[in-house]
C-alpha positions, 0 to 999 in steps of 0.5 A, a space after each residue: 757920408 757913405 753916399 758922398 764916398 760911394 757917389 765921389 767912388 761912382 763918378 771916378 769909375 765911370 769916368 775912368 771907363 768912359 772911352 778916351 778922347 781920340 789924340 789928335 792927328 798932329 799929336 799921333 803923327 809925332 808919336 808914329 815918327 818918334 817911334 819909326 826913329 826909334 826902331 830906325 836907331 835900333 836897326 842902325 846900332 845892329 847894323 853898326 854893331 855887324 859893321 864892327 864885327 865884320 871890321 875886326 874878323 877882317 883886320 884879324 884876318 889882314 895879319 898875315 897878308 900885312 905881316 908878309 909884305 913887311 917881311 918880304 920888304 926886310 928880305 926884298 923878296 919880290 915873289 914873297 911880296 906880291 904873293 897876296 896880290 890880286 891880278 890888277 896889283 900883279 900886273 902894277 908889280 910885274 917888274 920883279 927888276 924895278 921892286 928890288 931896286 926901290 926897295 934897296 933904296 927904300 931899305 938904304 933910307 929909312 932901314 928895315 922895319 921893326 914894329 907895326 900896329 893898326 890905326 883904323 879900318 872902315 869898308 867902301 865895299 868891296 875893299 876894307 881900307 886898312 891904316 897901319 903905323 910902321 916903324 922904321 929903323 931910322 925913322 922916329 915917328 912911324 909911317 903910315 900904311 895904307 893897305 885895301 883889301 878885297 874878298 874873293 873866293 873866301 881869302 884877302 887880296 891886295 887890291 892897292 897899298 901905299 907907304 906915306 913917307 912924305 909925312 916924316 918931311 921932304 927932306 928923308 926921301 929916297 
């Protein structure tokens, strides 16, 4: 009986030593490509991860810029409005005359606004798109902003925005 256990013990321990059989190549070519995926994926989620990092510093960063445009749209202060302009958006609003005007109108129609909060934010560089809500006194449902913004020098500009007012209907246009 010993010699059985330490024949059947012998036979177990070669065969546990004895080189593996080598994979073949299909089989390894599969294994390679899911662990390529697998550090493709990890790579990606710290990129996305630095994505969203570097999103939120910028819509905290987008506060003050936001919150004086509305500011200076209840008091219709032109130079206070385009004081975050980048030049291409200044000379869009260089007519201080043609601002003051539309705004009235825009004042006139759906009143000053009351309340603001941010929808979505993404990044085609150079410019971080901003989606902002805007509530306005006579308005029900909020406005969509649409604020870019592009980094220079260290500080936000105003590279292009836009108050989607038609999506309360035709009929409330100034």
């Amino acid at each position: 009986m010993k010699r059985v256990v330490l024949l059947a013990f012998l036979i177990i321990t070669a065969h546990c030593s004895a080189p593996q059989q080598a994979e073949d190549p299909e089989s390894a070519s599969k294994k390679a490509a899911v662990t390529a995926e697998k550090k493709q994926a990890r790579a990606g989620d710290a990129k996305k991860e630095k994505l969203n990092q570097e999103l939120q510093q910028v819509a905290e960063e987008a506060w003050p810029v936001f919150d004086n445009i509305l500011l200076a749209m209840n008091e219709n202060d032109y130079e206070r409005f385009i004081r975050d302009f980048d030049a291409t958006m200044r000379a869009a609003y260089q007519d201080k005359n043609i601002f003051v005007k539309n705004n009235a109108a825009r004042i006139a129609v759906y009143g000053k606004n009351t309340g603001r909060s941010v929808h979505k934010i993404t990044k085609r560089a150079p410019y971080y798109l901003l989606h902002y809500w805007v509530r306005f006194a006579k308005t029900e449902k909020p406005v969509t902003f649409l604020m870019n913004l592009v980094k220079k020098e260290g500080t936000l500009k105003v590279a292009f925005l836009q108050f989607k007012f038609s999506e309360l209907g035709k009929s409330s246009k100034p």
